[in-house]
Each structure stands twice: as C-alpha cells, then as structure tokens.
N, C-alpha and C positions, 0 to 999 in steps of 0.2 A: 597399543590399547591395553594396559594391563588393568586397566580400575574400568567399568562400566558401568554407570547406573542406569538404574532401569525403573521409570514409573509410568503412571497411566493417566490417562485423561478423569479416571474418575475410578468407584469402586466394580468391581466384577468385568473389566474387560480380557481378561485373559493374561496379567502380568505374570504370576506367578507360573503359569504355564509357560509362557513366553522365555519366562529367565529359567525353566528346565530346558526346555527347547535350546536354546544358546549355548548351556552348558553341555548338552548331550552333543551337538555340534562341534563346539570346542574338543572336548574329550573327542571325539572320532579325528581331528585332526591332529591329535598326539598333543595338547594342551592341558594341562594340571589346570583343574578351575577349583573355587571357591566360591562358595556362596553365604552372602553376608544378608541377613535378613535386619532392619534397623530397628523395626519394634514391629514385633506380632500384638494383636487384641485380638477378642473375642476368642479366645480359645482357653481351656481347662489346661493345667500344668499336664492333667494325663492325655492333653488331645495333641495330636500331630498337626504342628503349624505348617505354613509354606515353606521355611526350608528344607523342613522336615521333608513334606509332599517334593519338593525338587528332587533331594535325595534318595527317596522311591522310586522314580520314574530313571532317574541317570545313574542310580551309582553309583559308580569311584569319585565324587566330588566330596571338599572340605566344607561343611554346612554349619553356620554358627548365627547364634538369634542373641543380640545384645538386648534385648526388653520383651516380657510379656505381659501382658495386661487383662485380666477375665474379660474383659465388655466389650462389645465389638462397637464402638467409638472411635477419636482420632484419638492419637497416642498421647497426645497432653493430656485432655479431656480423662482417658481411660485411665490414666496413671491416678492425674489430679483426685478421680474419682474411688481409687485402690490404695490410696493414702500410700502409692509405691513412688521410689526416686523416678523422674521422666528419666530419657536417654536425650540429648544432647547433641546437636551437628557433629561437634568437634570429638565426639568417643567415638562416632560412625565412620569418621575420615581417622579416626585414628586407626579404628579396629581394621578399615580396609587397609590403608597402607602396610598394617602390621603382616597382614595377610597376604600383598601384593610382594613381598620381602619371599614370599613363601611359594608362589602360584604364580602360570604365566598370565592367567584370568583372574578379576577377580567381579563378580556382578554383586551389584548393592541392589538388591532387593527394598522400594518403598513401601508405604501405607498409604494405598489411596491415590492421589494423586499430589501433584508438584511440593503443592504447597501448604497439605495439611501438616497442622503442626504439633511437632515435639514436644515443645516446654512449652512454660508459662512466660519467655522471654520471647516465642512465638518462632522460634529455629524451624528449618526447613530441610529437606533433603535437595533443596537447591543448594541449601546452607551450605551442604556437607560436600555436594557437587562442586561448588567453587572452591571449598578446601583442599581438596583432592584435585583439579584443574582437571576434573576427567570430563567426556561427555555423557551425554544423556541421549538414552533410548526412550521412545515413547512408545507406548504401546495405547491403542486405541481400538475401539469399537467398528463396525463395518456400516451400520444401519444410519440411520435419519438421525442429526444432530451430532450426529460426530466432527463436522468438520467446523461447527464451532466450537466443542470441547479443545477440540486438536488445536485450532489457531491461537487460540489462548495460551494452553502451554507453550507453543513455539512463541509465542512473542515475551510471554515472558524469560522464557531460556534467553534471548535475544536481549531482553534487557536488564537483564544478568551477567551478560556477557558467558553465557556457555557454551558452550557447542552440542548442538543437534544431531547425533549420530544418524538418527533416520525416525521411523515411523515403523511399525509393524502392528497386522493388523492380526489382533488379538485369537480370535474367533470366526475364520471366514463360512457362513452358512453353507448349507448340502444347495441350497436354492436358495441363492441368491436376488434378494427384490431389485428394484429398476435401482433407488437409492442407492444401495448397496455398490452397485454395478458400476454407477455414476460415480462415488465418491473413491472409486480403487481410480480413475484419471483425477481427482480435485486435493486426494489426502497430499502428495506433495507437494502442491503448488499454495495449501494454507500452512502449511508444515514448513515453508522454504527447506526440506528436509528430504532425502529418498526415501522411498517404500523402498523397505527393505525385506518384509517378509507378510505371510498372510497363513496362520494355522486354522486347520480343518476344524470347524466346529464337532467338541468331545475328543480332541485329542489326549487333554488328560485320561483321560478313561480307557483308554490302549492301555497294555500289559505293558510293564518294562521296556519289555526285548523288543515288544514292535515299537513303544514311541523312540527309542532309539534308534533304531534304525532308519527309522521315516522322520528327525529332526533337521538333517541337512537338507532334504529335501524343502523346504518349507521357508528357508533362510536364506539371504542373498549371500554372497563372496565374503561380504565385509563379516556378516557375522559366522563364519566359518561355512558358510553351506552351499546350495548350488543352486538353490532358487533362482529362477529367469524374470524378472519384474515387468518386461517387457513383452513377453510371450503371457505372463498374467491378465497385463493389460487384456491383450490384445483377444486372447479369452475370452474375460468376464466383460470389457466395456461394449454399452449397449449400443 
C-alpha cells in the first residue's frame, strides 16, 4: 500500500485528523510517510492548512499542499473564483507517485468528499485515485445519516472500479447516541468495506506527544495500529 487516499463522506467528518492518525501510526511502525494534500481552500497564505495541521500533530512526516485557494468552496469553484490555475487529477497522481519513489506511505489527503471537483473539466480525486490504481479510505461520521452518505461513496468507489480500503469512523462521541451505536454494526455492511478504525471525539486537540502516542490505538492492523473492531462492536453496539 504505498499511495492511500483518503476522503470523506462529506465536509467536517474528521479526515484530516484521520490522515494524521494514519500517518502517526505508520511513523510508529518504522514507516517514512508523506502527506500529500490536493488543494486546501478557505485558508489565508499565512494560515496553517491540513497538511500543515497533520504535520503538528505527527512530526517527522513529508507534508506538501499542490493548490490553495482563499474561500472555503470546492477547489474548482475556489480557484475558478481566485482567477488561480485549478489543480488537475493527473498533477495529484503525479505529485503522489513522485512521492511514493520517496516514502514507504504516502496519503492523498482530499477536499470534501469523493467527488467534489477540481477543474472546470470536473476532475475528481476518484480521478487521481484510479491514476494512481491505489485504494481508498473513507472516513465517515458516526451519527444519524451517515450510513447514506457512506453508501454512496462505496458504490461509487464500486463503480469506478476502485478499491475500498475500509471505513473509519471520523469522530467517535464521549456518549455515544442509540444511532451512533447502531451504525458502528451497519457502517460495513453499506460500506461492503471493514471498519477499520473509530477516533475519540477532540482527538485533534491532544498535544503532539499524546496524539501520537494514542494513534495506533484507534486504528486496525491494516492501517498500522492495534485497534480491535470486534471488541468495538461488541462495546458500543446496543
């Protein structure tokens, strides 16, 4: 798995968290990661984007942001509107692989979800995902309506022909509602996909040193950590 994308069902589920979590995991099992972000918006040249924020939280990772865009819009939209060149499928699967030459990891950070778009040609970070033949991580919400957000992206991954790495769930609440509870047994079976991890709601907001420390925990085998999915379950479902 050297190239991994990574998007969400939608905006603010917890990806950007998610792909420092990944990367702090990787780095703890002796893995060189990268983090490739495809286009940040809504942020000022002097504000700290998401790769930025991943490289806060982790550390020793390579963090590189191919487009920014002031307005917090989709990346065509924002560009279109900044009279700035968009970014392009094919420079994201460029800029990863250049990267994967380099890294034993490398996570493609999206905007938004699957299919918000790039250009004016309507490119997608699916686009760049079948360039790249890598899979795709989802990262998804916990509450009411996630397991239609979720099924959507899986079916379209699906007819795409891409591969679904898993599911992880973005933000798991301190108190978890009955929904909640419910949907950690329903997220793989709309997903055709494993749960593969589920972070503490404000795990951002930990110091460094502790979210590092406490990133394997939170993550299954596949994505370097130790998380038990099945002792999850068996937990939280009501």
């Amino acid at each position: 798995m050297p190239v991994l994308v990574i998007t969400g069902t939608g905006t603010e589920v917890g990806k950007t968290v998610t792909t420092a979590a990944v990367a702090a995991a990787a780095l703890a099992a002796g893995q060189s990661v990268a983090v490739l972000k495809a286009a940040q918006t809504g942020v000022r040249p002097d504000e700290r984007g998401d790769a930025d924020e991943v490289a806060r939280l982790v550390g020793a990772v390579t963090a590189v942001e191919l487009a920014r865009y002031p307005e917090p819009l989709a990346p065509g939209t924002a560009a279109r509107r900044a009279g700035m060149a968009p970014v392009h499928p094919y420079e994201v699967a460029e800029a990863a692989a250049k990267l994967a030459t380099e890294h034993d990891l490398v996570l493609v950070e999206g905007a938004g979800g699957l299919l918000v778009r790039f250009d004016a040609a309507g490119g997608t970070l699916a686009d760049a995902a079948r360039l790249l033949n890598a899979p795709v991580l989802v990262v998804a919400s916990a509450g009411l309506g996630t397991l239609n957000t979720t099924e959507l992206t899986a079916r379209e991954l699906g007819a795409r022909g891409l591969e679904p790495a898993g599911v992880v769930i973005g933000s798991w609440p301190d108190a978890p509602d009955l929904a909640s509870r419910c949907n950690v047994m329903d997220l793989p079976e709309v997903a055709a996909a494993p749960l593969l991890g589920a972070l503490p709601a404000g795990a951002g907001a930990l110091q460094p040193a502790d979210f590092r420390t406490a990133a394997p925990e939170w993550l299954a085998p596949r994505l370097y950590g130790t998380w038990d999915a099945e002792a999850f379950r068996i937990r939280e479902a009501p």
